[in-house]
mmCIF file as Biopython writes it, N, C-alpha, C and O atoms, coordinates in Angstrom:
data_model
#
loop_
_atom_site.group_PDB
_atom_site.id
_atom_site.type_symbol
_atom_site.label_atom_id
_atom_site.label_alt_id
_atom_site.label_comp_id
_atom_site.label_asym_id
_atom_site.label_entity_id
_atom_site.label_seq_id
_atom_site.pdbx_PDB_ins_code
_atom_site.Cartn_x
_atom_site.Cartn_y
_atom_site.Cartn_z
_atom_site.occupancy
_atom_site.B_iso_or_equiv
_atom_site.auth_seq_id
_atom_site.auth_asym_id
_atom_site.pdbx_PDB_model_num
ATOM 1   N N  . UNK A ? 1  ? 25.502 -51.861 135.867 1.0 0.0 1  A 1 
ATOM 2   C CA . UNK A ? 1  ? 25.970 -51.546 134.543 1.0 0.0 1  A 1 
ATOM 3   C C  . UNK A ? 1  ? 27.496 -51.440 134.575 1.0 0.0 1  A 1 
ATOM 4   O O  . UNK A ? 1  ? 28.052 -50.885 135.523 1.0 0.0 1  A 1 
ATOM 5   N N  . UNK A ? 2  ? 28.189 -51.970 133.543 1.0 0.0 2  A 1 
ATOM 6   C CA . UNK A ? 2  ? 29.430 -51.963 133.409 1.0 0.0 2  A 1 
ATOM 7   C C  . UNK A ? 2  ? 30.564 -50.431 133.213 1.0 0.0 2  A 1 
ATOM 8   O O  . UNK A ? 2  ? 29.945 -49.579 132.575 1.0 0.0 2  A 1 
ATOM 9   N N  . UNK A ? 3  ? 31.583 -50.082 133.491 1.0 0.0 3  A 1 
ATOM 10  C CA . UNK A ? 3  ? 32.085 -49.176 133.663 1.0 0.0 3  A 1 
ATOM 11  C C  . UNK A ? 3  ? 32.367 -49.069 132.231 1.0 0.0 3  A 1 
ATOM 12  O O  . UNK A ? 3  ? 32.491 -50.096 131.564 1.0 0.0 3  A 1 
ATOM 13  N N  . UNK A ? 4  ? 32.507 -47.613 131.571 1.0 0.0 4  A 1 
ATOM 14  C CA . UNK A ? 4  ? 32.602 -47.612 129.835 1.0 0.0 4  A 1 
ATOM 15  C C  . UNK A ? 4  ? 34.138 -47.285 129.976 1.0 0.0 4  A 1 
ATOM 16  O O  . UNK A ? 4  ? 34.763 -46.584 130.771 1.0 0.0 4  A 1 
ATOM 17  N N  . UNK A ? 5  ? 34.503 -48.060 128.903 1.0 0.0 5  A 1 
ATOM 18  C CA . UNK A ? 5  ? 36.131 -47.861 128.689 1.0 0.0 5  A 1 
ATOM 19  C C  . UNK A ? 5  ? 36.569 -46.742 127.363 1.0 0.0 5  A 1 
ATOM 20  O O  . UNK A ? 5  ? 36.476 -47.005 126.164 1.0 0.0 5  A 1 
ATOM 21  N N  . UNK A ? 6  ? 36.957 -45.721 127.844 1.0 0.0 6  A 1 
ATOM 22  C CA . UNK A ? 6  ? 37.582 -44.900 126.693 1.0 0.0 6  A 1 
ATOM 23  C C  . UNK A ? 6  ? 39.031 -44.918 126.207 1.0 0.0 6  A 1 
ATOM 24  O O  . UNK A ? 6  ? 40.141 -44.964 126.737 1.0 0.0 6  A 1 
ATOM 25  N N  . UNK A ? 7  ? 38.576 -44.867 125.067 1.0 0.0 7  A 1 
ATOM 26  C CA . UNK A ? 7  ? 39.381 -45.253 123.670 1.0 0.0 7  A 1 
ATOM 27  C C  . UNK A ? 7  ? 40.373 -43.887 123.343 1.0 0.0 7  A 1 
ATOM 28  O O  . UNK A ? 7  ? 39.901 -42.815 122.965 1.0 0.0 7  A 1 
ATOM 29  N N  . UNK A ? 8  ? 41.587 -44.090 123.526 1.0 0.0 8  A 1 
ATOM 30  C CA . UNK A ? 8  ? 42.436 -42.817 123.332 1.0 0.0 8  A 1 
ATOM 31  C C  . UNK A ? 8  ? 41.523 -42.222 121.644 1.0 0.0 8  A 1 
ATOM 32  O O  . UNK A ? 8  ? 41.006 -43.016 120.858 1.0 0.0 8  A 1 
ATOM 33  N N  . UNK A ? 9  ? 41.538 -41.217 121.519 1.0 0.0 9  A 1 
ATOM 34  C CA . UNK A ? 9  ? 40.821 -40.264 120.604 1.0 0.0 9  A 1 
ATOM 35  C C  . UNK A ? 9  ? 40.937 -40.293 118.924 1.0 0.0 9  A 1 
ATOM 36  O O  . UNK A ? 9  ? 40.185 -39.757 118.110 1.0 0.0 9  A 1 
ATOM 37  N N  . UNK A ? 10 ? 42.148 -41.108 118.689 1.0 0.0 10 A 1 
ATOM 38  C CA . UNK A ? 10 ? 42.786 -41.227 117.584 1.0 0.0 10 A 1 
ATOM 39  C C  . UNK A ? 10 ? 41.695 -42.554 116.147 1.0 0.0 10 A 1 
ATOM 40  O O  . UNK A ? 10 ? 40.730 -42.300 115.427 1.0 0.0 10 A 1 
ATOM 41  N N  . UNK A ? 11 ? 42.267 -43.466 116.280 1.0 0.0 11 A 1 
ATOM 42  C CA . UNK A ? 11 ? 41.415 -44.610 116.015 1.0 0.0 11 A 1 
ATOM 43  C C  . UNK A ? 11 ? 41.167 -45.411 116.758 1.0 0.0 11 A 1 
ATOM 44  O O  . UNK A ? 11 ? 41.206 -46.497 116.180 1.0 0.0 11 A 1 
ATOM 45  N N  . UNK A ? 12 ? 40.956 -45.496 117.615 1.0 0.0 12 A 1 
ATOM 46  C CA . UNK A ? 12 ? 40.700 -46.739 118.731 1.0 0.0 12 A 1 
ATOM 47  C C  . UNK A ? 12 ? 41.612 -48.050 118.608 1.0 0.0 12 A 1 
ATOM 48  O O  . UNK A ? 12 ? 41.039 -49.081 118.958 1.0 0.0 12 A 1 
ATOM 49  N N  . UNK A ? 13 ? 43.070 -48.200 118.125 1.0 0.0 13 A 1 
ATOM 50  C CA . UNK A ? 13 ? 43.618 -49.174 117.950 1.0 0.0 13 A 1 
ATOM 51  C C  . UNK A ? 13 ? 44.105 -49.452 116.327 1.0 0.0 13 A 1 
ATOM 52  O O  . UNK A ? 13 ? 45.116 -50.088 116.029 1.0 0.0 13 A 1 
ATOM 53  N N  . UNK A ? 14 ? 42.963 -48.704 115.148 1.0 0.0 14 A 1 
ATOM 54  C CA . UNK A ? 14 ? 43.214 -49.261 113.998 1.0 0.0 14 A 1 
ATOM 55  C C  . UNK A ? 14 ? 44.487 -48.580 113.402 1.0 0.0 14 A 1 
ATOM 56  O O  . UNK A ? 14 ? 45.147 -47.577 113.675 1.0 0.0 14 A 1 
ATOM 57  N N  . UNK A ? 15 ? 44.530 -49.433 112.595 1.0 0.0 15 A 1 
ATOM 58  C CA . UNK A ? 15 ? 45.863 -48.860 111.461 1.0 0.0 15 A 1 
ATOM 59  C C  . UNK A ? 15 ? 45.498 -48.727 110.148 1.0 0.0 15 A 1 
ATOM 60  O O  . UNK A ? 15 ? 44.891 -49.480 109.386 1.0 0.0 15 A 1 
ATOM 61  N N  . UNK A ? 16 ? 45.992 -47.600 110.013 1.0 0.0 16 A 1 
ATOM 62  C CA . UNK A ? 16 ? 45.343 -47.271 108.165 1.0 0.0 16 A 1 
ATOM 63  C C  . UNK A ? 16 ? 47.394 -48.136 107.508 1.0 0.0 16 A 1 
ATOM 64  O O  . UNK A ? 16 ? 48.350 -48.030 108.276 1.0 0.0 16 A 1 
ATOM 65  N N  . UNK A ? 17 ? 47.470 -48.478 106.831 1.0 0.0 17 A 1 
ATOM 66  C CA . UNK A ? 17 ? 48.282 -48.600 105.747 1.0 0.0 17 A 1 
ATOM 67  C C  . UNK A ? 17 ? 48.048 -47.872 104.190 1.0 0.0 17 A 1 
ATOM 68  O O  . UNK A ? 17 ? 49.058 -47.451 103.626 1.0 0.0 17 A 1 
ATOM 69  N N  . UNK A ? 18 ? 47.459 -47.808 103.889 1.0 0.0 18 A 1 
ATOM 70  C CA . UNK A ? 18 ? 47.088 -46.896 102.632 1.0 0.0 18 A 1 
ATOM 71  C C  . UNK A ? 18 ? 47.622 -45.514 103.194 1.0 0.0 18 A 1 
ATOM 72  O O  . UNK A ? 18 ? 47.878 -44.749 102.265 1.0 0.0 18 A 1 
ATOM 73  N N  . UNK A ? 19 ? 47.803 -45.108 104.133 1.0 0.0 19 A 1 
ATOM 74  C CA . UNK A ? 19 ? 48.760 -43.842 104.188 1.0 0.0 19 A 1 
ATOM 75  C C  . UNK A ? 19 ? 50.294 -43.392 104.641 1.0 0.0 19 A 1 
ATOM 76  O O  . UNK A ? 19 ? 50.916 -42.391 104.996 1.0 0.0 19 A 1 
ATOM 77  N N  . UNK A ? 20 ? 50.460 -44.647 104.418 1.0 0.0 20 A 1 
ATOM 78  C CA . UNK A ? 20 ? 52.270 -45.117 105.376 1.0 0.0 20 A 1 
ATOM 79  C C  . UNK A ? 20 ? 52.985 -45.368 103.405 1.0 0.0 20 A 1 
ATOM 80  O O  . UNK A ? 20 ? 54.116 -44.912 103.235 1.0 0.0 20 A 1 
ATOM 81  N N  . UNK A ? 21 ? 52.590 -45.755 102.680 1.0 0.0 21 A 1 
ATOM 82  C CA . UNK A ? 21 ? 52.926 -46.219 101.420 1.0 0.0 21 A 1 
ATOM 83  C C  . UNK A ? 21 ? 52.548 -45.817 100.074 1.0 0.0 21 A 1 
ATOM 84  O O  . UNK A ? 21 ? 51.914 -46.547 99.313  1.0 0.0 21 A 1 
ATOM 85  N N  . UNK A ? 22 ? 52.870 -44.874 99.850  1.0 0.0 22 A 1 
ATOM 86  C CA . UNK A ? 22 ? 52.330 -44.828 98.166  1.0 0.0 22 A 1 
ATOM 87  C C  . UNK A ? 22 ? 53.401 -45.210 97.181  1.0 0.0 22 A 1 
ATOM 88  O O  . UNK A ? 22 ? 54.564 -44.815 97.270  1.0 0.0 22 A 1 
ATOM 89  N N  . UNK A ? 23 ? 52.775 -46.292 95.888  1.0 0.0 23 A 1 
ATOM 90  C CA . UNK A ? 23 ? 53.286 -46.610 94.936  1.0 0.0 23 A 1 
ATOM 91  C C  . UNK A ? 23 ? 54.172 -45.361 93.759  1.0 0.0 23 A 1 
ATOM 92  O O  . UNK A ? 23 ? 53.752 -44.241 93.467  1.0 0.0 23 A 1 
ATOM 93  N N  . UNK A ? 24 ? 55.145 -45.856 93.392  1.0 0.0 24 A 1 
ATOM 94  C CA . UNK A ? 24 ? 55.103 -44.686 92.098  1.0 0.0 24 A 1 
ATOM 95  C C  . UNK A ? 24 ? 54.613 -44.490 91.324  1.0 0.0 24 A 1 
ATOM 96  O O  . UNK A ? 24 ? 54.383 -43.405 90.790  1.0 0.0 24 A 1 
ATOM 97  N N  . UNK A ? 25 ? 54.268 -45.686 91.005  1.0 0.0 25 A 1 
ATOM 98  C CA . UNK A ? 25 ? 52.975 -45.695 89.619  1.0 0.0 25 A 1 
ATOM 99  C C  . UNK A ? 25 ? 51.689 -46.219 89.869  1.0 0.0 25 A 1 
ATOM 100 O O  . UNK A ? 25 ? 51.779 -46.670 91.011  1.0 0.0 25 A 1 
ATOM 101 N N  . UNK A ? 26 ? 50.958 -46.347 89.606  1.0 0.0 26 A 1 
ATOM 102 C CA . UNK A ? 26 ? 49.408 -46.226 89.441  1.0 0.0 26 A 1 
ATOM 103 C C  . UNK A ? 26 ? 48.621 -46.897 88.514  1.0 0.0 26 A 1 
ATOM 104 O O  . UNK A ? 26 ? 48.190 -46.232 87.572  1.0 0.0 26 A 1 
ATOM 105 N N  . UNK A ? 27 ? 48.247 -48.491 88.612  1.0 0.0 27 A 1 
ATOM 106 C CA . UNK A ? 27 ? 47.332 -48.442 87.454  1.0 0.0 27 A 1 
ATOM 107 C C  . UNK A ? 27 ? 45.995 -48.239 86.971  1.0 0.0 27 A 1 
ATOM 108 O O  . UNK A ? 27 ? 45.419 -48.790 87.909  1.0 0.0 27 A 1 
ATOM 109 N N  . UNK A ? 28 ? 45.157 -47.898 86.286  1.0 0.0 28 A 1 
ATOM 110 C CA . UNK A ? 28 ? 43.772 -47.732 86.680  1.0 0.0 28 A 1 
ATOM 111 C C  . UNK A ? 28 ? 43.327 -49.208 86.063  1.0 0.0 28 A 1 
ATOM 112 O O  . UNK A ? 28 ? 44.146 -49.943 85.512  1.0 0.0 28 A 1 
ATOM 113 N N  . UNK A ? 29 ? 41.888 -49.557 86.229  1.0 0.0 29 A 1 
ATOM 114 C CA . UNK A ? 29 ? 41.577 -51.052 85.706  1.0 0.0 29 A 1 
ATOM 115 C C  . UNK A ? 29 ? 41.220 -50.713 84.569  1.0 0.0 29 A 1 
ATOM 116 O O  . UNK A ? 29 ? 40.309 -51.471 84.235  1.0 0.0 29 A 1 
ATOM 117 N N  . UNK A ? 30 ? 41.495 -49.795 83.578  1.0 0.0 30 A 1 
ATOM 118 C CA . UNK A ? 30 ? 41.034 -50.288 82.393  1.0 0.0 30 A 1 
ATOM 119 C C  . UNK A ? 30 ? 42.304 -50.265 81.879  1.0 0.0 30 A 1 
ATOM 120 O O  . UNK A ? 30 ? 42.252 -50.921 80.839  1.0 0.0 30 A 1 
ATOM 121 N N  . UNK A ? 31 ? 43.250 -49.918 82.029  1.0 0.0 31 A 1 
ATOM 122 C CA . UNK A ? 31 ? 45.078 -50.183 82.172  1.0 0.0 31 A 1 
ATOM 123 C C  . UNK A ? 31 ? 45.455 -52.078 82.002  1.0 0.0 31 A 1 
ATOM 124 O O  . UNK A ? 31 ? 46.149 -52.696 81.195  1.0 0.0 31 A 1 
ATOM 125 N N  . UNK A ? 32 ? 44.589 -52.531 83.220  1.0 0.0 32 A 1 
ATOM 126 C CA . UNK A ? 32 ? 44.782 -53.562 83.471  1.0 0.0 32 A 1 
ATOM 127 C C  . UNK A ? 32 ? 44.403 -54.868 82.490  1.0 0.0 32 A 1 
ATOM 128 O O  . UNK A ? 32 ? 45.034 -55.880 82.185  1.0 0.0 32 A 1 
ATOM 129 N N  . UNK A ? 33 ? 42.982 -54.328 82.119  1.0 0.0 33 A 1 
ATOM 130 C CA . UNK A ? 33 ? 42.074 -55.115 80.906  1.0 0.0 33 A 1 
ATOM 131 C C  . UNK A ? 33 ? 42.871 -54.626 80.088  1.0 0.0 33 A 1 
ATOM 132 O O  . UNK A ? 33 ? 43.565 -55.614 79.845  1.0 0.0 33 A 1 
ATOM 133 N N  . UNK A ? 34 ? 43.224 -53.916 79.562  1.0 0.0 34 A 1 
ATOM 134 C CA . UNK A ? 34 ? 44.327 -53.549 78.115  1.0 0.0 34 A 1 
ATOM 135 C C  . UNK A ? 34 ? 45.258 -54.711 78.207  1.0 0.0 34 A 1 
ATOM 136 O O  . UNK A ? 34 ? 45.320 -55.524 77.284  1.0 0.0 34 A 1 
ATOM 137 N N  . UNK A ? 35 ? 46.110 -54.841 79.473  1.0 0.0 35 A 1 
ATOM 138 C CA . UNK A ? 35 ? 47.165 -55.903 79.168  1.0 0.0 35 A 1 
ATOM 139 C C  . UNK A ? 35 ? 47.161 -57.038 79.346  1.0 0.0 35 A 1 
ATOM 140 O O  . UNK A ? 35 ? 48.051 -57.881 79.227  1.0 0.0 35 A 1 
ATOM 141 N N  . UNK A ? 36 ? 45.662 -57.131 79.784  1.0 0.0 36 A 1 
ATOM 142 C CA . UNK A ? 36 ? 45.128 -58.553 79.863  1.0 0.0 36 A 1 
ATOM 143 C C  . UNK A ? 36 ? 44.866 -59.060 78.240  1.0 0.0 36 A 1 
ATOM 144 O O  . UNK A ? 36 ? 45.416 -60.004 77.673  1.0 0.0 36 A 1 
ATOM 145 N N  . UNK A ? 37 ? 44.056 -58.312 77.802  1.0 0.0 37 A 1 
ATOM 146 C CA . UNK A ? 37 ? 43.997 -58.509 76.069  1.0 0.0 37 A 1 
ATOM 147 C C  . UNK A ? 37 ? 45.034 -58.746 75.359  1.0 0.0 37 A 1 
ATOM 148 O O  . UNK A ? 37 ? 45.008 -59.639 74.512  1.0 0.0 37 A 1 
ATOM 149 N N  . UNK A ? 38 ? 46.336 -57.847 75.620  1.0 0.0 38 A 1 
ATOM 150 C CA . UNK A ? 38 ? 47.261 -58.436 74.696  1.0 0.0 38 A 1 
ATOM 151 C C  . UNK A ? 38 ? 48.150 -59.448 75.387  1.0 0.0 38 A 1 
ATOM 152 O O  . UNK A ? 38 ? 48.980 -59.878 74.586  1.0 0.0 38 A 1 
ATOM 153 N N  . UNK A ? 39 ? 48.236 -59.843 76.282  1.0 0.0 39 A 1 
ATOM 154 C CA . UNK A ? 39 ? 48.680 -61.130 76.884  1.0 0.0 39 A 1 
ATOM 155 C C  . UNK A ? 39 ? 48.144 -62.279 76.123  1.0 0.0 39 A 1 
ATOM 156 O O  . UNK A ? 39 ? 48.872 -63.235 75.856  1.0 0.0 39 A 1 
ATOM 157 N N  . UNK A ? 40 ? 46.319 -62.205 75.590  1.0 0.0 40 A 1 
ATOM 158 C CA . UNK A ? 40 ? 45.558 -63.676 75.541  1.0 0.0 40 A 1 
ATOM 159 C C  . UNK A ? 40 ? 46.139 -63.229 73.664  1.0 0.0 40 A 1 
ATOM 160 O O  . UNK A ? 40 ? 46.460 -64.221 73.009  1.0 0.0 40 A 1 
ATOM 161 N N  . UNK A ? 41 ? 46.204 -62.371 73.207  1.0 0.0 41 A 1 
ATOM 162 C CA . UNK A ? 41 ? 46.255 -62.524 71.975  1.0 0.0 41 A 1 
ATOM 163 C C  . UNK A ? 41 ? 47.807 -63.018 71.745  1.0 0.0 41 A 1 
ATOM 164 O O  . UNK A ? 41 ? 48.017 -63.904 70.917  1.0 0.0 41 A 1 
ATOM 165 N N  . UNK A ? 42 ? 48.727 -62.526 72.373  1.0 0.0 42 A 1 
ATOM 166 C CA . UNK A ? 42 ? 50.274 -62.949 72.458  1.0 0.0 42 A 1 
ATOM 167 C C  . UNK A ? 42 ? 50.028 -64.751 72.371  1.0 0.0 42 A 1 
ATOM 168 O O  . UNK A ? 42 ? 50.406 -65.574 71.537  1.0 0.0 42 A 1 
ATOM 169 N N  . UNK A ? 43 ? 49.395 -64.857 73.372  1.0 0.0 43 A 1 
ATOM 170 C CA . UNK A ? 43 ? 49.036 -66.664 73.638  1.0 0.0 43 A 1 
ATOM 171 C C  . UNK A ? 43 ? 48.034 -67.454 72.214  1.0 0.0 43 A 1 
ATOM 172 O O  . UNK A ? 43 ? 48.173 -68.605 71.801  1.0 0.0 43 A 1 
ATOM 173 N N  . UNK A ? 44 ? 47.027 -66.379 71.691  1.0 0.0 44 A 1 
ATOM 174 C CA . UNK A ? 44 ? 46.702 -67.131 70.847  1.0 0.0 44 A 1 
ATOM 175 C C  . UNK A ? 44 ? 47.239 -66.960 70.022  1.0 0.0 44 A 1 
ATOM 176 O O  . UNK A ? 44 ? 46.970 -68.021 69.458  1.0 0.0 44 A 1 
ATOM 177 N N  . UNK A ? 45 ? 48.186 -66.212 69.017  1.0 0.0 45 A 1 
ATOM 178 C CA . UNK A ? 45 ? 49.283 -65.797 67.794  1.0 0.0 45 A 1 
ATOM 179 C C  . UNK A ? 45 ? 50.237 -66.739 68.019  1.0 0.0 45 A 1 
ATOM 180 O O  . UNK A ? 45 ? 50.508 -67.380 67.003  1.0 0.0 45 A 1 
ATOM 181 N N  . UNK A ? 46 ? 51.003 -67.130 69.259  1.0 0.0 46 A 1 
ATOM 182 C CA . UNK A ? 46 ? 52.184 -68.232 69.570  1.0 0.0 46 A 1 
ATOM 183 C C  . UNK A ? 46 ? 51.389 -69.966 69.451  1.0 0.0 46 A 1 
ATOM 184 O O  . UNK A ? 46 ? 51.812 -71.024 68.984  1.0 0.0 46 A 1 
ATOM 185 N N  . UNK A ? 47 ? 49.923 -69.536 70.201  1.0 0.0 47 A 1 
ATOM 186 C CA . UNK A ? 47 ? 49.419 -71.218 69.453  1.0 0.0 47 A 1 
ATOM 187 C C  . UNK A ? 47 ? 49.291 -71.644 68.328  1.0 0.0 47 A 1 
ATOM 188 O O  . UNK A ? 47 ? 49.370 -72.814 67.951  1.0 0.0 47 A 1 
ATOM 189 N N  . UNK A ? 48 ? 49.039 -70.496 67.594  1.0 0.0 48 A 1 
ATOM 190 C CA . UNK A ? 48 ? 48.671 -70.655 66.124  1.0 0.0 48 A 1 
ATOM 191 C C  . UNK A ? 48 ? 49.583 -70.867 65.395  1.0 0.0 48 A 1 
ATOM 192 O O  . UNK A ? 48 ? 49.602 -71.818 64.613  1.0 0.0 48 A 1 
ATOM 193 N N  . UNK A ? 49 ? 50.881 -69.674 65.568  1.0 0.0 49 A 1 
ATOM 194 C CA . UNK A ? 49 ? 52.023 -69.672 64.632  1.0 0.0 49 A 1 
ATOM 195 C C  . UNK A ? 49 ? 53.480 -69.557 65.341  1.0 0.0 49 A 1 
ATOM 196 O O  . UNK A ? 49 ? 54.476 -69.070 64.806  1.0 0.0 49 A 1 
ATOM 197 N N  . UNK A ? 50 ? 53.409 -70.106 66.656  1.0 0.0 50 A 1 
ATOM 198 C CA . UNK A ? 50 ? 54.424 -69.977 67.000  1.0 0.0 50 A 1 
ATOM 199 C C  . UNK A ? 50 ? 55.575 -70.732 66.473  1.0 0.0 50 A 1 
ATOM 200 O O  . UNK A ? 50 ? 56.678 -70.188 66.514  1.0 0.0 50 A 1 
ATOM 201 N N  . UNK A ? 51 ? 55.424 -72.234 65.851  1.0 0.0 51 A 1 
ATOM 202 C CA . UNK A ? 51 ? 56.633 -72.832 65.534  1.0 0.0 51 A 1 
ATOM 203 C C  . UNK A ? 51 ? 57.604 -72.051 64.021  1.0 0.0 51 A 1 
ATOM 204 O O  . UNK A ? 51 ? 58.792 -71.976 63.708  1.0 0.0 51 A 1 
ATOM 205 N N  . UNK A ? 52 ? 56.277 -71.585 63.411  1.0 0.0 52 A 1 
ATOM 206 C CA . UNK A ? 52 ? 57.049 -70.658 62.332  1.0 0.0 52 A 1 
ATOM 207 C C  . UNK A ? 52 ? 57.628 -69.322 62.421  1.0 0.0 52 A 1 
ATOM 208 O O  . UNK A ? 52 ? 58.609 -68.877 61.826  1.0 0.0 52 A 1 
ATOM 209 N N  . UNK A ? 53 ? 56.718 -68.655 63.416  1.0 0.0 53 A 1 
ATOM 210 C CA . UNK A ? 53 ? 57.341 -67.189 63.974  1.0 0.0 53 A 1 
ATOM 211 C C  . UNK A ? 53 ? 58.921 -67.712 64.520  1.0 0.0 53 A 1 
ATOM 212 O O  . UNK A ? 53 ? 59.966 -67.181 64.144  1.0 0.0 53 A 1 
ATOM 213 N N  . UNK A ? 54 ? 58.850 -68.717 65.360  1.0 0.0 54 A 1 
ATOM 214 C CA . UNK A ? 54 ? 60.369 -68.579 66.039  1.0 0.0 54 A 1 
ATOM 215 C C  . UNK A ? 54 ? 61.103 -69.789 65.274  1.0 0.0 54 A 1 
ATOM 216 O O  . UNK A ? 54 ? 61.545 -70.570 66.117  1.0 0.0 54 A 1 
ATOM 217 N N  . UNK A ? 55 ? 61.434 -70.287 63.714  1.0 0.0 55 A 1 
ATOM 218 C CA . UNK A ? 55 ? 61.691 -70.523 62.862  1.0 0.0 55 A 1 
ATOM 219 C C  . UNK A ? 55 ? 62.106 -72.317 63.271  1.0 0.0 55 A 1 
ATOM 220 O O  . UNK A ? 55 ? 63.129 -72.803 62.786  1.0 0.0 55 A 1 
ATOM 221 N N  . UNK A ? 56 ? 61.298 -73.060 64.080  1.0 0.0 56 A 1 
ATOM 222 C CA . UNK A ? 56 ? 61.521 -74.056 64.603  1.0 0.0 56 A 1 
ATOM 223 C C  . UNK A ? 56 ? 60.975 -75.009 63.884  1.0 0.0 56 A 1 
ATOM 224 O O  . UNK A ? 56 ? 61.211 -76.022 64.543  1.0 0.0 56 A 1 
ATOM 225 N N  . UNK A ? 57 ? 60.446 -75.292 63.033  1.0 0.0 57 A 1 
ATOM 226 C CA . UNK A ? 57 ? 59.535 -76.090 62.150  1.0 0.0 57 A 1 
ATOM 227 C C  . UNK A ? 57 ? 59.863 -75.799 60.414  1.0 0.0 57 A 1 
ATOM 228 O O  . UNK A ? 57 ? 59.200 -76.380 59.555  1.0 0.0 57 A 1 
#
């Protein structure tokens, strides 16, 4: 049988990153779906009426 190799006590090698870095701000995902919505409506209001909104036509 093979000799067992011990692992200094800590993580055995791994690295967390999620505790070396925190953001200042924070978004939650329903944050995210909010500005996803008004992004597609921004895009469909400028397809529709963009040449008259920005007085080009």
């Amino acid at each position: 049988m093979a000799d067992k190799i011990h692992m200094p006590s800590g993580m055995g090698g791994l690295v967390r990153y999620f505790d070396e870095y925190k953001s200042r701000f924070q978004l939650k995902p329903g944050h995210i779906i909010v500005i996803v919505v008004i992004v597609i409506l921004i895009e469909i209001l400028l397809h529709w009426q963009g040449y008259s909104l920005l007085g080009l036509q």
